[in-house]
C-alpha positions in Angstrom: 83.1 83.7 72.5 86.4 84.2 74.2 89.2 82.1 73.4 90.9 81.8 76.3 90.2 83.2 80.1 92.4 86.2 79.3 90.3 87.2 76.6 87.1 87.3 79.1 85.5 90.7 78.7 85.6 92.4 82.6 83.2 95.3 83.4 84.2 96.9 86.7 81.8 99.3 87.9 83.3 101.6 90.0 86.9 103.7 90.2 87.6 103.2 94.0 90.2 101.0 96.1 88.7 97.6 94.9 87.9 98.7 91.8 91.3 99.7 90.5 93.1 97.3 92.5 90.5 94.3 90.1 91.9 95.8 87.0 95.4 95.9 88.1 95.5 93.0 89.5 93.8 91.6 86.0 95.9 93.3 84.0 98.7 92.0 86.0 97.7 88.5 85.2 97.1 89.3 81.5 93.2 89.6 80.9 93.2 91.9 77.7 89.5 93.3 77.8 89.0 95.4 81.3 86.6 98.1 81.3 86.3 100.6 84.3 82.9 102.8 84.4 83.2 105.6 87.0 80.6 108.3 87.9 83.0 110.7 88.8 84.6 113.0 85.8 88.0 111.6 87.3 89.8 110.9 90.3 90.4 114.6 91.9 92.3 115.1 94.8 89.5 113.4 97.1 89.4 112.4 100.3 91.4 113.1 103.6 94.1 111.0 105.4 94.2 106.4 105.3 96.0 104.0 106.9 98.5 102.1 104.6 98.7 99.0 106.7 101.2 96.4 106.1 98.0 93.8 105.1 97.4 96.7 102.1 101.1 97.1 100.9 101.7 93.3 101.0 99.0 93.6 97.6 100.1 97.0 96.3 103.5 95.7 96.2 102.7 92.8 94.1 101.4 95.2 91.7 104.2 97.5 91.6 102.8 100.4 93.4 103.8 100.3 96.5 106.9 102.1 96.6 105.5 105.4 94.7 102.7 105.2 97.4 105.2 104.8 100.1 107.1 107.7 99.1 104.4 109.8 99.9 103.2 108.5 102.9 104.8 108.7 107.0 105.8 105.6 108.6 104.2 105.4 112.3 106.3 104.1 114.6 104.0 104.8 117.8 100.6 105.4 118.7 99.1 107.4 122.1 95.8 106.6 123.4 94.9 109.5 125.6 91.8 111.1 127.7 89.6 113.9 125.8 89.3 116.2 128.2 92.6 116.2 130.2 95.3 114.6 127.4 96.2 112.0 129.9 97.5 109.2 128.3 96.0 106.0 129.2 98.1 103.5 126.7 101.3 104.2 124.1 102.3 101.5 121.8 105.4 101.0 120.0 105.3 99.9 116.4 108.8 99.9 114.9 108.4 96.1 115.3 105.6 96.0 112.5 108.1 96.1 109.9 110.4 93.9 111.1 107.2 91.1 112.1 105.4 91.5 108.3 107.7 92.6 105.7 106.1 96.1 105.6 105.9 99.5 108.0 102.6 100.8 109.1 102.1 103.9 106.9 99.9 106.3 106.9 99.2 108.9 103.5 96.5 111.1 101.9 93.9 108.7 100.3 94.9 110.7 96.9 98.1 109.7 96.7 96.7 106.2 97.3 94.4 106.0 94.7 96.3 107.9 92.7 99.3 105.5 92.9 96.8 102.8 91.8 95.0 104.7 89.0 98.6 105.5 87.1 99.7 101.6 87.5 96.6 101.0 85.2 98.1 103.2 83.0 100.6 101.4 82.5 97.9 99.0 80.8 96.8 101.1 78.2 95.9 97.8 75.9 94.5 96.2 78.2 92.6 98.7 81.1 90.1 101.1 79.4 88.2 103.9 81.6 84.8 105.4 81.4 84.6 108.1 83.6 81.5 110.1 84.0 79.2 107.5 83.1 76.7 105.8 85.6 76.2 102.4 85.5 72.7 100.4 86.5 70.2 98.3 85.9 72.5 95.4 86.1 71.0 92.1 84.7 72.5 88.3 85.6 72.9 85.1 83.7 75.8 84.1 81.5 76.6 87.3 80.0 75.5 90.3 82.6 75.1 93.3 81.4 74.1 96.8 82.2 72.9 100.4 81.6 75.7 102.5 81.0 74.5 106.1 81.3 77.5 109.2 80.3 76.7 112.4 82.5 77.4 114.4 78.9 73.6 114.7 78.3 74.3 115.1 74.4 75.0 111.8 74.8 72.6 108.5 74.5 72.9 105.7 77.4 73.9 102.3 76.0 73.6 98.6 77.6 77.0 97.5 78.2 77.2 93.1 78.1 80.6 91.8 80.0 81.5 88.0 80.5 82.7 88.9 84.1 80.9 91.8 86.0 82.6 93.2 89.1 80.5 95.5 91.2 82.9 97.6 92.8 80.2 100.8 93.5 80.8 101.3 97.1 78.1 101.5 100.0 74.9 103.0 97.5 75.8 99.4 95.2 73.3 99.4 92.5 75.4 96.2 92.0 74.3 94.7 95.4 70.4 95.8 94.9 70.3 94.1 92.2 71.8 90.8 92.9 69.6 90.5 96.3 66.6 91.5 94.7 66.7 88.9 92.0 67.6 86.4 95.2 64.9 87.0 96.9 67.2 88.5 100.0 66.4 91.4 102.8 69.3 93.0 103.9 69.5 96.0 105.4 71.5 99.2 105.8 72.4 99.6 109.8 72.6 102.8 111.3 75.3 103.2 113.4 73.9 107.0 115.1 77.8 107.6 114.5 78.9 110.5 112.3 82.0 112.0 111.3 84.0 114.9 110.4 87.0 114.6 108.3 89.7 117.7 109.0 93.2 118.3 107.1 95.2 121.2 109.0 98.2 122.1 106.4 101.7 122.8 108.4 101.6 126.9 107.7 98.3 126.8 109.6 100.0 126.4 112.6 103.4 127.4 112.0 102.8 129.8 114.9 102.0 126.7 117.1 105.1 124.3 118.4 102.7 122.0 120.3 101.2 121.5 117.0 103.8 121.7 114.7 105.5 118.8 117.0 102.5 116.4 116.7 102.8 117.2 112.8 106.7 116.7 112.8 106.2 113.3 114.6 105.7 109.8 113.2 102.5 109.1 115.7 98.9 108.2 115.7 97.0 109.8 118.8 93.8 109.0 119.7 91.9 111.0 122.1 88.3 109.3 123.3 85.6 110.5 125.4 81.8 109.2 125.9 80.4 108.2 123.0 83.5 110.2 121.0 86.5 110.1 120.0 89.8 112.2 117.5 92.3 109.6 115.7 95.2 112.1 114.2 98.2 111.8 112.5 100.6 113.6 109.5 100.5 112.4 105.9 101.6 114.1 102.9 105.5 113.6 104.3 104.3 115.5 107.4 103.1 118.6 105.5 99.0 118.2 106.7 97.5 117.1 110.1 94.8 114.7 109.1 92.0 114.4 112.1 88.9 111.7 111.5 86.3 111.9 114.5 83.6 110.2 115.5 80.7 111.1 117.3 76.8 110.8 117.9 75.0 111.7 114.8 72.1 114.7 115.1 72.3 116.0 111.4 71.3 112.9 109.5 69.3 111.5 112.1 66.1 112.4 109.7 68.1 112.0 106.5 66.9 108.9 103.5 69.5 106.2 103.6 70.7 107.9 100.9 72.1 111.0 102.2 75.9 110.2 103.7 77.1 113.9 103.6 76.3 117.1 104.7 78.1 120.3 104.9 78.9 120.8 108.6 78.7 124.2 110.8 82.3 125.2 112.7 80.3 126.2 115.6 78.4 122.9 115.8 81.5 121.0 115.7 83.4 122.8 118.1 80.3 122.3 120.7 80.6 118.6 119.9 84.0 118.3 121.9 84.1 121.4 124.0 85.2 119.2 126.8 87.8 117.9 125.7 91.6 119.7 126.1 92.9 123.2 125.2 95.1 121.3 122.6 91.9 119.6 120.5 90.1 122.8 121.0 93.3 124.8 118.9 93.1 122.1 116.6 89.9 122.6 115.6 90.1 126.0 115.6 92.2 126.3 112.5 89.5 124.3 110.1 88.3 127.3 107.9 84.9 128.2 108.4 82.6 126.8 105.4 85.4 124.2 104.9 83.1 121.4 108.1 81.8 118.6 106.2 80.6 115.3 108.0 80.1 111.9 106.8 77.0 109.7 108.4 78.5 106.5 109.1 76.5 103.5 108.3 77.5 99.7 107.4 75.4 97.1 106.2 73.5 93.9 107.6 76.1 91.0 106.4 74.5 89.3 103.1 74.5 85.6 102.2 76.4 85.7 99.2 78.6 88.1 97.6 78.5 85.9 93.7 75.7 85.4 91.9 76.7 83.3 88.4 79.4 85.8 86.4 78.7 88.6 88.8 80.6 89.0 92.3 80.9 92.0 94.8 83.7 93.8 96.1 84.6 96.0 98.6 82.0 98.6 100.3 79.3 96.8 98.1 79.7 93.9 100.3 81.4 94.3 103.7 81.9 99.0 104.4 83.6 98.7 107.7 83.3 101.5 110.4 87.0 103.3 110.8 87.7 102.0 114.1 90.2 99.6 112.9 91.3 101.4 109.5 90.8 98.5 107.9 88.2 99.5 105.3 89.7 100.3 102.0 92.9 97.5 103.1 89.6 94.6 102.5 88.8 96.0 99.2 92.4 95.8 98.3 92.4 92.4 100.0 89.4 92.0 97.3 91.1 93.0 94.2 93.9 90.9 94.8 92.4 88.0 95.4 90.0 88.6 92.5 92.9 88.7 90.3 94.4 85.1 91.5 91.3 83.3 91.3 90.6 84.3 87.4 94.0 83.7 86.9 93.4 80.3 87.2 90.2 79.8 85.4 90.4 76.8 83.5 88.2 77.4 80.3 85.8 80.3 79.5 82.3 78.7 80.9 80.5 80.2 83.0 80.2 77.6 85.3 83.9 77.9 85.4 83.4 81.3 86.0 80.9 81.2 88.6 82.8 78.8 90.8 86.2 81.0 90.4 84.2 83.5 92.2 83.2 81.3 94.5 86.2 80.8 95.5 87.0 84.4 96.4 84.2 84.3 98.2 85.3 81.8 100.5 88.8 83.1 100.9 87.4 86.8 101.8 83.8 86.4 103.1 84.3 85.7 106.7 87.5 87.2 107.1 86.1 91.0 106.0 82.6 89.8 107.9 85.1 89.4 111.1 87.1 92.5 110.6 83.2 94.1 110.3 82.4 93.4 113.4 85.7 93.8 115.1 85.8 97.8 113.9 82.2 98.3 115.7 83.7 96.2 118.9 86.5 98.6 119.1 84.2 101.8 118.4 81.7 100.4 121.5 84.8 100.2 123.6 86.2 103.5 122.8 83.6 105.4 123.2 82.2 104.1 126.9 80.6 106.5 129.5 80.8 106.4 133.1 80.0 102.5 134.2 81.4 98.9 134.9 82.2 98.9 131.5 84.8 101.8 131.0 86.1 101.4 134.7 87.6 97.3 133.0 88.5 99.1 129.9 90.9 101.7 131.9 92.1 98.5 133.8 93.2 97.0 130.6 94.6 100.4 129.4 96.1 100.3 133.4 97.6 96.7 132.5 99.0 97.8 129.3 100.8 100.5 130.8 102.9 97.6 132.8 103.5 95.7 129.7 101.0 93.4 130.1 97.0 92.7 128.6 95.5 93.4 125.8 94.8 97.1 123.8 91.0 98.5 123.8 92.0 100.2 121.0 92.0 97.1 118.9 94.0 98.6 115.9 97.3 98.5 118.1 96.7 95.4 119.7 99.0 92.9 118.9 97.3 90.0 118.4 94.7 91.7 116.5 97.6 92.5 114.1 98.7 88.7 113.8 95.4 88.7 112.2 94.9 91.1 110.1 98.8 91.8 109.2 100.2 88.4 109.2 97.5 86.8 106.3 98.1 86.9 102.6 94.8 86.2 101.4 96.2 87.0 97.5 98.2 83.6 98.3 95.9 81.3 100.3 93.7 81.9 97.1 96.3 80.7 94.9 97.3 77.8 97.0 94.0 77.0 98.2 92.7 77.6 94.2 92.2 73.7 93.4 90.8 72.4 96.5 88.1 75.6 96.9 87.1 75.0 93.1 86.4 71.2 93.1 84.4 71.9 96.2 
């Protein structure tokens, strides 16, 4: 038996945002026995373009990865909302103020260069943070000492049952994790189908060297959004403005037949250039320069919320409680959010019991539950609104965009709306859980 909370044995199952952000933070707090399993072989350069927003630096900074993170990354200091088809722009926000209003720019980087910034400050941990990559983990069992089927991809190898004192199911949307703990709860929740897709584009700068109108969009320290019906491009430059990154949304036809557990498909150029053939000359180039055979698109699905994300030593975090459409760019911040949090509350365990345990959890669960369940719903609120046709509707939201234009209303586009921000920017939920700690735990 342990001898004191830092020598709690930790499995976290999975190698994403929340995932290395709970050992970090752990680590950072002095727990000596944290064990990562990852299906992938390693990290890999994966992923396309994320925004760093002050809410997400607030925790990486904490942990001392910030300003590696940071150095990568382009600070945004406006954002254009503008119409598809004619680049008219309905709404342009200034941000410089972000910085001065939370402590910390809104960035934006290659989601590499995030998780890679993460995955070397567990490094740093060598005696403490252990990896396990290419190894599956399921079959997850409850009680006082959960365990689980670890399963190495090597098939010379045999699969073994891992038993932790704390389990940490950090496995993303497809949570075995999540399955599990409903199951043995006796809950029905559901995945949600969104009938959104999206393709994921990175245009490197000597694509388009050949292009000023591009090359000055790639030079600049903007976000631009251009929306249509039931569509819509978000772009910007990461990488220190060396790649374009362009995430779109729009009505899914590929995985409309697909299981629930099909989320990506290799995409057709052709396909995706008919997808937004109305909109401007300027999307169209953009577009033009993705390499044929290089179109992949992501289904985008979320999940009904779920009663509980703890369950006695085990707890969910991340996409294996509350995945978040795009719209706000707010999805790997909450698992962040998570991890930090995570780490505070079994900082301050007081004994080794898993009672003790259980309600620690607890306690993350109240500071994060409706907060993420909030931002959930906010994301798809700011999608609907986006993506409006012709009708009553659209005609208010292009008042408001109107409104804003003479310094006054609120933004459709929720992410650059300033009161949304208050929200999302101006909480530290890493500190309401340590001064919030006692009171949550006796209750």
């Amino acid at each position: 038996m342990a001898q004191s909370p830092k020598d709690l044995r930790i499995a976290i199952l999975g190698a994403g945002m929340g995932g290395l952000t709970c050992a970090l933070a752990l680590a950072k707090e002095g727990f000596k026995n944290i064990d990562v399993y990852e299906n992938a072989h390693d990290l890999g350069f994966v992923g396309a373009g994320i925004q760093l927003a002050p809410n997400m630096a607030r925790v990486l900074d904490r942990l001392g990865v910030w300003k590696q993170i940071e150095a990568e990354a382009v600070n945004i200091t406006e954002t254009s909302v503008r119409v598809g088809a004619s680049d008219t722009e309905l709404a342009h926000v200034p941000l410089e103020y972000i910085h001065d209003t939370y402590g910390y720019p809104h960035m934006v980087g290659h989601r590499s260069s995030l998780a890679g910034g993460l995955y070397q400050g567990c490094l740093q941990h060598p005696d403490q943070i252990r990896f396990h990559f290419a190894t599956t983990a399921d079959k997850v069992t409850f009680g006082p000492k959960p365990s689980f089927t670890a399963t190495p991809r090597d098939t010379t190898k045999e699969p073994y049952r891992v038993e932790a004192d704390i389990l940490l199911g950090c496995d993303g949307i497809k949570s075995q994790t999540r399955v599990a703990m409903l199951d043995l709860l006796g809950i029905e929740a559901h995945v949600k189908d969104t009938h959104q897709a999206a393709y994921r584009i990175m245009i490197h700068k000597d694509q388009i060297k050949d292009d000023p109108e591009l090359l000055a969009l790639m030079n600049s320290n903007k976000v631009t959004r251009w929306i249509g019906e039931k569509r819509h491009i978000i772009a910007y430059p990461v990488s220190n403005n060396t790649i374009y990154n362009l995430s779109t949304t729009q009505p899914d036809i590929n995985f409309a037949a697909a299981t629930n557990a099909t989320y990506t498909t290799r995409g057709d150029k052709s396909v995706m250039l008919g997808v937004f053939s109305d909109f401007c000359p300027m999307v169209q180039r953009m577009l033009g320069y993705v390499p044929e055979g290089e179109v992949c698109e992501w289904k985008l699905r979320v999940h009904e919320p779920i009663p509980t994300w703890v369950h006695e030593s085990v707890a969910l975090v991340g996409d294996a409680c509350h995945p978040t459409l795009p719209h706000l760019a707010q999805g790997a911040a909450q698992a962040i959010e998570d991890g930090g949090v995570i780490g505070a509350v079994l900082a301050k365990l007081p004994d080794t019991s898993p009672a003790s345990i259980t309600k620690a959890l607890k306690v993350y669960e109240k500071v994060r539950k409706d907060r993420a369940y909030a931002l959930v719903e906010l994301a798809a609120a700011s999608g609907r609104a986006l993506h409006l046709g012709d009708g009553a509707a659209k005609e208010e939201r292009d008042r408001q965009f109107a409104a804003l234009r003479q310094g006054k209303g609120p933004v459709p586009d929720k992410w650059a709306d300033a009161d949304v921000q208050r929200e999302i920017y101006g909480v530290d939920t890493t500190e309401i859980a340590r001064e919030r700690f006692d009171e949550l735990f006796a209750a």
